[in-house]
Rosetta silent file (secondary structure, phi, psi, omega in degrees, C-alpha in Angstrom):
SEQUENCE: XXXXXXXXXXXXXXXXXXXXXXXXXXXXXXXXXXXXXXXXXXXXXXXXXXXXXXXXXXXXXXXXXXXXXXXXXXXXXXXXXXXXXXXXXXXXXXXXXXXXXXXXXXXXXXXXXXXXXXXXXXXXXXXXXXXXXXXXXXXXXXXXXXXXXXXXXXXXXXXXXXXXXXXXXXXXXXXXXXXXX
SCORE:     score description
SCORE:     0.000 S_00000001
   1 L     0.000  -38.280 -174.772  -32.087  -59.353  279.210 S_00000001
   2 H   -58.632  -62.073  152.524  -32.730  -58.515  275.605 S_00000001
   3 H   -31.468  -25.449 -167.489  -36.231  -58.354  276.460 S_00000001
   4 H  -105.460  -55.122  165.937  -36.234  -55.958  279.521 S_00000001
   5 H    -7.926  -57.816 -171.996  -33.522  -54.213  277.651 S_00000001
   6 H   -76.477  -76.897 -165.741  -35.950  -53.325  274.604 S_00000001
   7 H   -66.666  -69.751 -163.049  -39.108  -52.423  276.534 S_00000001
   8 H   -45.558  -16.435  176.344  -37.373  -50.319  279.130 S_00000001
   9 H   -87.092  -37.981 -169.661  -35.208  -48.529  276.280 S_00000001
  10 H   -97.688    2.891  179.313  -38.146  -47.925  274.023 S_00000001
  11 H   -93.350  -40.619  155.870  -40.541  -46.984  276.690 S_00000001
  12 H   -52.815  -41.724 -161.502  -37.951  -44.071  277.879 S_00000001
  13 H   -72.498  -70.789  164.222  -37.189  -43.489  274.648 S_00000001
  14 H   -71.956    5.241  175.332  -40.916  -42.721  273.352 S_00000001
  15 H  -102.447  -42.118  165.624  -42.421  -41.874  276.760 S_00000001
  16 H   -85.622  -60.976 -161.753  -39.445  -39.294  277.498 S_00000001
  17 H   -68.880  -27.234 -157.822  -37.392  -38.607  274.931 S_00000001
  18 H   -87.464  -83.274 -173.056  -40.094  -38.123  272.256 S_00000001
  19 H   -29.670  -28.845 -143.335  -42.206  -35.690  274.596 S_00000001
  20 H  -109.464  -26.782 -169.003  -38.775  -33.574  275.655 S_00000001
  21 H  -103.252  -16.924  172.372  -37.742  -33.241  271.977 S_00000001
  22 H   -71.407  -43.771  169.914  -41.069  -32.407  271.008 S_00000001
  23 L   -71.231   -9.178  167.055  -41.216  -29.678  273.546 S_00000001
  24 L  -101.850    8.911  168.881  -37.953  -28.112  272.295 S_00000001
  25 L  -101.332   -3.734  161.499  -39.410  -27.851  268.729 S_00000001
  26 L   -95.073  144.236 -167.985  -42.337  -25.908  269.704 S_00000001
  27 L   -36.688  177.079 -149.886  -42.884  -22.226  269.307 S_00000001
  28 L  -120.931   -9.267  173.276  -42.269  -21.094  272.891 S_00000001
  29 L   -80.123  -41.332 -143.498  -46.376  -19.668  273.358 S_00000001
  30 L  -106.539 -118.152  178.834  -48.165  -22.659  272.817 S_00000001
  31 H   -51.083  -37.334 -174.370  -47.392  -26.424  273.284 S_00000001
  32 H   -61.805  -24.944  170.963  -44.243  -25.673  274.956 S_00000001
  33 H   -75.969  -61.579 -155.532  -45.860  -24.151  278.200 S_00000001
  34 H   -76.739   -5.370  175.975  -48.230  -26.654  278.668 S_00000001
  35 L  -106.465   71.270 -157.073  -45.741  -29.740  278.748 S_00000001
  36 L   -51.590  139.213 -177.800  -43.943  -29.649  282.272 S_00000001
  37 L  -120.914  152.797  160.569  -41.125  -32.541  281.794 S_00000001
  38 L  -166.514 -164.814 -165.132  -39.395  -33.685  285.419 S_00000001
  39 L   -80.860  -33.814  160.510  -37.998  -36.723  287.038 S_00000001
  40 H   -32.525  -48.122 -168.134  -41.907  -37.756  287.773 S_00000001
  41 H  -108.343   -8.580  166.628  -42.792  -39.000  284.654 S_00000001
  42 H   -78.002  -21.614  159.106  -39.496  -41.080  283.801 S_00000001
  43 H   -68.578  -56.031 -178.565  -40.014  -42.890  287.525 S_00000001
  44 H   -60.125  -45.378 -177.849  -43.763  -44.001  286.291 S_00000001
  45 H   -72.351    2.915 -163.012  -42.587  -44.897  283.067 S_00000001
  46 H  -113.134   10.394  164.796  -39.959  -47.102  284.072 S_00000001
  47 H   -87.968  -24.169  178.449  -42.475  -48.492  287.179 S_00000001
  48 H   -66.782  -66.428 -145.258  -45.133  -49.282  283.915 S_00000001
  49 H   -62.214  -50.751 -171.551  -42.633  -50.765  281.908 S_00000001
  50 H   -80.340   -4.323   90.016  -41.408  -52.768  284.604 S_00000001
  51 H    48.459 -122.700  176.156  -44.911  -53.455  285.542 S_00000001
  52 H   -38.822  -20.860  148.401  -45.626  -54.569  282.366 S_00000001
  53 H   -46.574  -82.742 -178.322  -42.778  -56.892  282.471 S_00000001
  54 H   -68.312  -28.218 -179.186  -43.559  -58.885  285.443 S_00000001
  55 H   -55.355  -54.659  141.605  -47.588  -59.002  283.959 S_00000001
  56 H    13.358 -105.885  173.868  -45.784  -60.553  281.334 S_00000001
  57 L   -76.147   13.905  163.598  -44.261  -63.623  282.827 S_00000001
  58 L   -95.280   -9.477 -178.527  -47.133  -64.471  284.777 S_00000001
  59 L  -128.711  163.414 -148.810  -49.201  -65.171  281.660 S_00000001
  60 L   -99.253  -15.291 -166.822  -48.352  -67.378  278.512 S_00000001
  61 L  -127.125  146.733  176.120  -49.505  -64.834  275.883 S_00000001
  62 H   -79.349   -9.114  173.863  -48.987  -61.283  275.106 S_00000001
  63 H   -46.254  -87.261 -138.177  -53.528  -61.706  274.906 S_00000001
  64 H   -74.922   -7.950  167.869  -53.634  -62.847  278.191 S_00000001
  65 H   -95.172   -3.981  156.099  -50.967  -60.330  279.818 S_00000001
  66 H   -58.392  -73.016  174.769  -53.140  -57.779  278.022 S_00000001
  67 H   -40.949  -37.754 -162.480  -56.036  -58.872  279.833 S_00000001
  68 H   -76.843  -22.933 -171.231  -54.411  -59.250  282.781 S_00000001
  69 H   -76.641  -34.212 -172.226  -53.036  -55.755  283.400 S_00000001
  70 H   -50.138  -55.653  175.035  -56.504  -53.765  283.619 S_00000001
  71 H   -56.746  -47.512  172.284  -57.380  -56.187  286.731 S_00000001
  72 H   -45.576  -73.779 -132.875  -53.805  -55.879  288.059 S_00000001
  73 H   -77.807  -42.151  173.539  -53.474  -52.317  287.879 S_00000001
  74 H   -72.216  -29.192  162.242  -57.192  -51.672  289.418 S_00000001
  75 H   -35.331  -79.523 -153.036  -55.778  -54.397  291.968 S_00000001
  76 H   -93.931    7.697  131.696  -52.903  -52.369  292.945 S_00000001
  77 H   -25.006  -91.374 -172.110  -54.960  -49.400  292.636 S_00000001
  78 H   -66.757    1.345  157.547  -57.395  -50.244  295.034 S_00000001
  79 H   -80.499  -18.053 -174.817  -54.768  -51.969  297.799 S_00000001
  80 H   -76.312  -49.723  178.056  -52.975  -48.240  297.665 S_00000001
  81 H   -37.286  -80.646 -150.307  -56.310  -47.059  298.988 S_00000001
  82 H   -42.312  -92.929 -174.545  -56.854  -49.789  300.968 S_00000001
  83 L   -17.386 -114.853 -150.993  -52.981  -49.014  302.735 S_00000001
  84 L   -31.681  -24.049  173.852  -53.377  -45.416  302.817 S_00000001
  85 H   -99.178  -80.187 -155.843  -57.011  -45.410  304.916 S_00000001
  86 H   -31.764  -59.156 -169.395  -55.408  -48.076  307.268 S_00000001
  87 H   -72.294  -15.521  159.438  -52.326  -45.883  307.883 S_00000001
  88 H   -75.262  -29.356  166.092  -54.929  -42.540  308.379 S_00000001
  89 H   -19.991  -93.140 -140.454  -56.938  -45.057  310.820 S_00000001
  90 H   -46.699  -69.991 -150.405  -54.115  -46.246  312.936 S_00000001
  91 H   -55.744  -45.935  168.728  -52.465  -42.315  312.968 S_00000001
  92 H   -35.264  -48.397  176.460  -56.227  -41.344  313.880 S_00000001
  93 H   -68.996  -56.760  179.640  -56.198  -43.537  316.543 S_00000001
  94 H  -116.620   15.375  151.833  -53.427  -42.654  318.433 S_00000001
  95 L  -143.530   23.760  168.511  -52.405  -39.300  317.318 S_00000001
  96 H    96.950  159.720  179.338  -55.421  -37.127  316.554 S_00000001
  97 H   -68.956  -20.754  178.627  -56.589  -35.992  313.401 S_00000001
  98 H   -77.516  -16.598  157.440  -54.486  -33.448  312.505 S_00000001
  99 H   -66.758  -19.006 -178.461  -51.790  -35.967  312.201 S_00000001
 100 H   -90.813   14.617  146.895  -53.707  -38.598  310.461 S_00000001
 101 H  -108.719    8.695  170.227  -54.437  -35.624  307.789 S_00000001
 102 H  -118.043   10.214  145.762  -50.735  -34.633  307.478 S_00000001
 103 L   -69.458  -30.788 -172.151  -49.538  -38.245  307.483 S_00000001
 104 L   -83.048  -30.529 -162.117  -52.374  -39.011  304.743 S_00000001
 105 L   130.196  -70.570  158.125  -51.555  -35.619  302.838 S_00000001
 106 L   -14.650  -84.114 -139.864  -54.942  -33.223  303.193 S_00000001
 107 L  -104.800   96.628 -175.317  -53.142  -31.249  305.685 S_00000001
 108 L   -62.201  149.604 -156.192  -49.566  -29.880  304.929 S_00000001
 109 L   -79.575  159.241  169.499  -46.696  -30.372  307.851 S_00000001
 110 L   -64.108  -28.311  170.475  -45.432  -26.645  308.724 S_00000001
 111 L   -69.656  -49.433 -153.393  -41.508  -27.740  307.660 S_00000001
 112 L  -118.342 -173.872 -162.271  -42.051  -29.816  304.285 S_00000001
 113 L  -131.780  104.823 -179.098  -44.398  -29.886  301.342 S_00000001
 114 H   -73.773   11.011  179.637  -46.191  -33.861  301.864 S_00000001
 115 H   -97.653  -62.915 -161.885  -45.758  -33.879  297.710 S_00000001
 116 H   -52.422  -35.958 -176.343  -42.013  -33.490  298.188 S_00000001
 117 H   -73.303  -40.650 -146.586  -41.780  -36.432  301.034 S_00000001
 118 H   -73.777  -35.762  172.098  -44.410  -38.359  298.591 S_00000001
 119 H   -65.958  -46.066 -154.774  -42.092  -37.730  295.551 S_00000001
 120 H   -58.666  -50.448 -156.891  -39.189  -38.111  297.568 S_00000001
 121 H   -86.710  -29.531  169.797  -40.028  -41.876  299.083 S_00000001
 122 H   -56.538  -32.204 -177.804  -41.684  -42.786  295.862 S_00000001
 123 H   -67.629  -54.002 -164.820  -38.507  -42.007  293.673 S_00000001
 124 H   -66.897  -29.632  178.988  -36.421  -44.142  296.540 S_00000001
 125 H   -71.408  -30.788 -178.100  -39.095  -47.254  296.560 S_00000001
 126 H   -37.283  -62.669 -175.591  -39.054  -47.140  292.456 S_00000001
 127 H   -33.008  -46.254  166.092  -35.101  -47.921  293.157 S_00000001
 128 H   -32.355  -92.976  168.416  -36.448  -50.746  294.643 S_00000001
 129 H   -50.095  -49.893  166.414  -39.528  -51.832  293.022 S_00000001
 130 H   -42.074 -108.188  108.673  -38.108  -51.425  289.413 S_00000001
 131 H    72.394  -93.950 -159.839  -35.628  -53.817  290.337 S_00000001
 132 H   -92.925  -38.746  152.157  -37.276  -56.309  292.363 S_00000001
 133 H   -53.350  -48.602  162.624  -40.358  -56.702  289.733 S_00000001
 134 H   -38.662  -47.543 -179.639  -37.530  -57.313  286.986 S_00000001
 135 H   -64.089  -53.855  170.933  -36.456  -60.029  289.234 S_00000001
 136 H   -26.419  -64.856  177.840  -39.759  -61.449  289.575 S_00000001
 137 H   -85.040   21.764   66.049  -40.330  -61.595  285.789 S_00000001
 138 H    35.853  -96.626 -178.129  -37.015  -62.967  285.427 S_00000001
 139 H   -58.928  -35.378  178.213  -37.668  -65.926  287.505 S_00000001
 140 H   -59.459  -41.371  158.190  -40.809  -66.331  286.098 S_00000001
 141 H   -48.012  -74.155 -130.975  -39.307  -66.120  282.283 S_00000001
 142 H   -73.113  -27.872  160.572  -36.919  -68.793  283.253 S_00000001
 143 L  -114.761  129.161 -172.714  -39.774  -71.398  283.724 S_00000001
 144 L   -61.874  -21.124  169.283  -42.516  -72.405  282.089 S_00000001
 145 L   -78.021  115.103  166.270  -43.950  -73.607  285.554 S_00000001
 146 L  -123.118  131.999 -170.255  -45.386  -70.872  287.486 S_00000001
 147 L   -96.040  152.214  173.585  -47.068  -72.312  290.382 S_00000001
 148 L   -45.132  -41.257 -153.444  -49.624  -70.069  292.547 S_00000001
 149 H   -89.180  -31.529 -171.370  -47.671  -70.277  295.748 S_00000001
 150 H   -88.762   16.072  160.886  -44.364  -68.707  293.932 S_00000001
 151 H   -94.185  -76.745 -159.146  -47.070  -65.619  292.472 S_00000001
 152 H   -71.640  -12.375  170.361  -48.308  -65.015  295.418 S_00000001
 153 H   -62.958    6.297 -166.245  -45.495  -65.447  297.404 S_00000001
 154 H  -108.582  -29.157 -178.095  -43.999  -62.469  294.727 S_00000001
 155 H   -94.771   17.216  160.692  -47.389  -60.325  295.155 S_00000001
 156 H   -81.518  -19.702  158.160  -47.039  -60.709  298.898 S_00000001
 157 H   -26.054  -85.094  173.441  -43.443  -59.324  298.256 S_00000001
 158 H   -53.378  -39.340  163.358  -44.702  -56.919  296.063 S_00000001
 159 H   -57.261  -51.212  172.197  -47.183  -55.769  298.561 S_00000001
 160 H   -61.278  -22.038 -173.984  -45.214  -55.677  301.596 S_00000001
 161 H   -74.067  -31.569 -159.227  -42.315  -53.285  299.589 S_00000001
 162 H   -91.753  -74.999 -169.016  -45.669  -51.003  298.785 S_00000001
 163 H   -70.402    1.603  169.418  -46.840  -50.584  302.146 S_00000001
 164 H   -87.143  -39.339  146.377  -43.679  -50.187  303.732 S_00000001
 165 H   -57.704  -69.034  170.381  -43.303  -47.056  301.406 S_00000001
 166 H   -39.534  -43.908 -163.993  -46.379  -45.889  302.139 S_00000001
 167 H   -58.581  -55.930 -167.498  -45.780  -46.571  305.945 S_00000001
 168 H   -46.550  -50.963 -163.378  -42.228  -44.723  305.472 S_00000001
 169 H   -63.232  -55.263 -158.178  -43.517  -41.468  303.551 S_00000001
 170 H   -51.582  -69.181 -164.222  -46.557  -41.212  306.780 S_00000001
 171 H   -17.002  -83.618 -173.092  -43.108  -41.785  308.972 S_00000001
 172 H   -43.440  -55.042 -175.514  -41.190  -39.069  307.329 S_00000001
 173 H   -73.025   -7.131  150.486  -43.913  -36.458  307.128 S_00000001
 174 H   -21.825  -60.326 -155.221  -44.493  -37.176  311.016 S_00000001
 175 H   -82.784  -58.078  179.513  -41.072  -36.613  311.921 S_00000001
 176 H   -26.699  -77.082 -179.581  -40.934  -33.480  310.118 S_00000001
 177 H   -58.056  -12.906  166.140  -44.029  -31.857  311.465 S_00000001
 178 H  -104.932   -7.095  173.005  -43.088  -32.787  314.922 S_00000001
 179 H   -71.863   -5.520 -176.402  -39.360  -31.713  314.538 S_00000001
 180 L   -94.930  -23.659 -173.893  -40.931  -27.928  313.593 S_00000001
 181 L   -79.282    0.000    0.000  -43.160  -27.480  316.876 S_00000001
């Protein structure tokens, strides 16, 4: 607790608070224009930190959860891809392209803004995800044994929460764009 407590305090604290106080102490021409603050960058820092957290308890060392995140992170990089061309496939397949580009994004729905649903379902899985990684490294803290089958059963977890977001945001801008015609 102390632990989650600490990074998650000091990672708001210097990833937000530092930037937001910096931007009200600059002259109002300069630095101050150029640093947009929103709700955006306090969901990614607290999906890093926890993140960072669960990388953590999967390895014995802060070395080796060093090492470990660059492969993770290009990991869960490349699986968003991976998700995100399946669900323009599928939508390709059975509902033509211009829905597979305004489920994917390219092509905005006539009702909604796809950044707004993409914000929108991202903010609610974070609720989630945050959350459910914490739990992870939790259980993972609590024993020095971490056997393969309880990691991957936790990135199959973690995977299934991420494409069901994904799935949901395609969902939402769907419904939208066919509730305007």
């Amino acid at each position: 607790m102390v632990k989650v407590g600490v990074t998650l305090g000091l990672a708001l604290l210097f990833g937000l608070g530092l930037p937001l106080l910096l931007n009200q102490l600059a002259p109002l021409g300069g630095f101050r224009a150029a640093l947009p603050m929103s709700g955006h960058l306090a969901v990614l820092i607290l999906l890093l930190a926890a993140g960072s957290l669960y990388i953590s308890s999967l390895s014995s060392s802060g070395v080796h959860a060093m090492a470990l995140s660059l492969p993770i992170g290009m990991a869960v990089a490349y699986f968003l891809q991976m998700v995100s061309g399946a669900l323009r496939w599928v939508t390709l397949k059975v509902a033509g392209p211009l829905m597979a580009d305004i489920v994917t994004g390219p092509n905005a729905p006539s009702s909604l803004h796809p950044a707004e649903v993409i914000v929108f379902v991202g903010r609610a899985f974070s609720l989630t995800l945050v959350p459910l990684l914490l739990w992870f490294g939790f259980v993972n803290h609590r024993s020095s044994e971490r056997t393969v089958r309880r990691i991957f059963q936790q990135a199959a977890a973690i995977a299934l929460l991420i494409m069901t977001g994904i799935i949901l945001a395609g969902g939402v801008l769907t419904f939208y764009e066919l509730r305007s015609r």
